[in-house]
N, C-alpha and C positions, 0 to 999 in steps of 0.2 A: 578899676580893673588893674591885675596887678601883671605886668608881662615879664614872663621869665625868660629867660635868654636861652637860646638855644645855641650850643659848641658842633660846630661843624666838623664835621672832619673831614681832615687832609688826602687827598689820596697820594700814598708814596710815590714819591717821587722816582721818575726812570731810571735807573743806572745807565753811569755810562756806557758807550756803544764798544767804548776801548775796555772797560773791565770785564762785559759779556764777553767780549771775546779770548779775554785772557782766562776767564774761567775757561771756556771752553776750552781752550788749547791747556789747559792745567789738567784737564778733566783725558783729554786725549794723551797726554803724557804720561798718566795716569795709568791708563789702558796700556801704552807699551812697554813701560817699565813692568807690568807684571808679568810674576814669573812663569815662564811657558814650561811644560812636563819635558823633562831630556829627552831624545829618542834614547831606546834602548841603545847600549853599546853592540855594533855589530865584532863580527871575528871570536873566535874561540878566547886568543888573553884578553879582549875586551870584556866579554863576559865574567870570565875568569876574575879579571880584577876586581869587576859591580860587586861578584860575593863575596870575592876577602873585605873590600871595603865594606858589606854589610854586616859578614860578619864581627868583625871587630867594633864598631857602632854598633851595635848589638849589645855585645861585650861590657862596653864600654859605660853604657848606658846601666849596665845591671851591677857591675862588682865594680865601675871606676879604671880608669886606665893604667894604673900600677896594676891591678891586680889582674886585668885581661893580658899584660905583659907577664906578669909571674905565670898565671896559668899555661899559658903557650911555651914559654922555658921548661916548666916543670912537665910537660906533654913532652918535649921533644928529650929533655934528660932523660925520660923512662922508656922513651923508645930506642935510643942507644944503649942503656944500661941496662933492659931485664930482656927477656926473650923474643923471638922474634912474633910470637904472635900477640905480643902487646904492642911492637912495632903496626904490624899491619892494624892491630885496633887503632890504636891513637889515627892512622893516616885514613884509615874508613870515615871513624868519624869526625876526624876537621872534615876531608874530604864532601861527606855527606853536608857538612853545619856550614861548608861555600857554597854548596850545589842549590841551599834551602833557599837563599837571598841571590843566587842570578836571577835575572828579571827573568818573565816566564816568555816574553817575544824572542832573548836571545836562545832561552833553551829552544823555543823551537823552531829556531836558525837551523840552530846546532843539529836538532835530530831531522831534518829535512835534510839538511847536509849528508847526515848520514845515508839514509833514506835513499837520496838518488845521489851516488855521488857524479862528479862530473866524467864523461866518459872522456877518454883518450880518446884521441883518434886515431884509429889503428886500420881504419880502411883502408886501404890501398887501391890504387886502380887496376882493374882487370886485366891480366897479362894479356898480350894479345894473340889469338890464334895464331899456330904456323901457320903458311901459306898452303893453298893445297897445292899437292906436288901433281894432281893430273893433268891438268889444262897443260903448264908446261910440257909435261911429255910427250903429252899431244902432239903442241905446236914442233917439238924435239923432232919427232917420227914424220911431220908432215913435209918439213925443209921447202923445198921448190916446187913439190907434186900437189896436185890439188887436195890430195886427202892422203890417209893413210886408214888401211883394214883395220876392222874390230879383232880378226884373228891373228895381226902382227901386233896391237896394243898389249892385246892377252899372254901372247911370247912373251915380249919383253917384261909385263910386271911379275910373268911366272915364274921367271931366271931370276929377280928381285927377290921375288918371294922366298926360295931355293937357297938361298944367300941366307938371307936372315934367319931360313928356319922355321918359316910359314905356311900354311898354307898357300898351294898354288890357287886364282882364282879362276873360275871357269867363262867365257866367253859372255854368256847369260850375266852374271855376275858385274861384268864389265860395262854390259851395255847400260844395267841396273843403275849404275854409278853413273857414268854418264850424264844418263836420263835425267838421274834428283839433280844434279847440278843445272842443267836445262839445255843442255848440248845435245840438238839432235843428230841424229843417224841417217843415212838415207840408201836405199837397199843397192845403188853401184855407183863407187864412188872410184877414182884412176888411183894408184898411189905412184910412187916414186918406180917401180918398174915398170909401169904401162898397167898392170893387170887391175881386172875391175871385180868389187867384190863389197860387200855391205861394210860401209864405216862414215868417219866422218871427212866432210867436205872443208874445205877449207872456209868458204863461203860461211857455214853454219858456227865454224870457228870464231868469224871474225866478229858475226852478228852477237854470239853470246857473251863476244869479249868486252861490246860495247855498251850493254846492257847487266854486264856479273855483276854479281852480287855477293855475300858470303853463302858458304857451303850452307843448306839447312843442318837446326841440328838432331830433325829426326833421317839425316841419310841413313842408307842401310848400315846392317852393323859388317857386311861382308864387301867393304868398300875397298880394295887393293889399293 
């Protein structure tokens, strides 16, 4: 019998645990050295500038960098030098051939911007109502008496009225006012000469002082 030999094979052998590891960390290196997409440029010259810089790499790319410089002199020569609506040609379309290569995130910065622009603040705060002049009057007319008449109130804002030029207002009128405010009445009240006669008390005075509030502002429109 003839035995032929049989060649074993080796199984490779492990690498080491230190070069696993440096691959891997060569491999993650790898990874962040590559290069990430720019954000767009925010702000109007930021954008501005991405198309001149496109444009010209553009340029540059097609006729060579002398000649993107010639062309751009010889643009600007002939918009000095022949009419003016060669001017506005030439500045349309550079104009347009920067517009073509701003990234399209900043244009629509830009036209949001437009879009809404930022408001001013121009609010102001609420002037504040004058005070109402009745209560005081009231309290004016009442001094040291427990009330004062609805038919001396009405005198006095009717000489008021007379003054200015107004309409005088009528006792009804008066009470009317009054009332929205929430100042009751009460049918005999003393005033400052003894005599008794429908108005308000002092009493009801005091209670709606403690409790005012602002005027409504459906009061009537015949408020003296």
């Amino acid at each position: 019998m003839t035995f032929i030999p049989v060649r074993r094979k080796h199984a490779p052998e492990p690498e080491p645990q230190g070069a696993a590891e440096g691959s891997a960390l060569e491999d993650q290196d790898d990874e962040q050295d590559a290069p990430s997409d720019e954000a767009a440029p925010a702000g109007f010259f930021g954008a501005l500038a991405a198309g001149v810089r496109g444009w010209l790499t553009w340029c540059s790319l097609r006729i060579g960098v002398r000649g993107t410089y010639g062309l751009h002199v010889v643009a600007v020569w002939a918009a000095f030098y022949y009419s003016v609506w060669v001017t506005w040609g030439v500045v349309i379309v550079l104009a347009a051939a920067v517009v073509t290569f701003v990234p399209r995130e900043s244009l629509d910065r830009l036209l949001a911007r437009l879009e809404h622009p930022r408001a001013k603040s121009t609010v102001q705060a609420p002037a504040e109502a004058p005070p109402d002049p009745l209560p005081p009057l009231v309290w004016k007319l009442i001094g040291d008496a427990p009330g004062v008449h609805r038919k001396t109130l009405t005198q006095v804002l009717a000489k008021a009225a007379e003054k200015e030029g107004a309409e005088a207002p009528t006792e009804a009128q008066v009470e009317a006012a009054l009332t929205a405010r929430g100042i009751a009445l009460r049918p005999s009240v003393r005033d400052t000469r003894g005599k008794v006669n429908r108005g308000v008390h002092r009493e009801d005075l005091e209670a709606w002082a403690r409790t005012a509030s602002p005027a409504p502002s459906d009061a009537p429109a015949t408020d003296p």
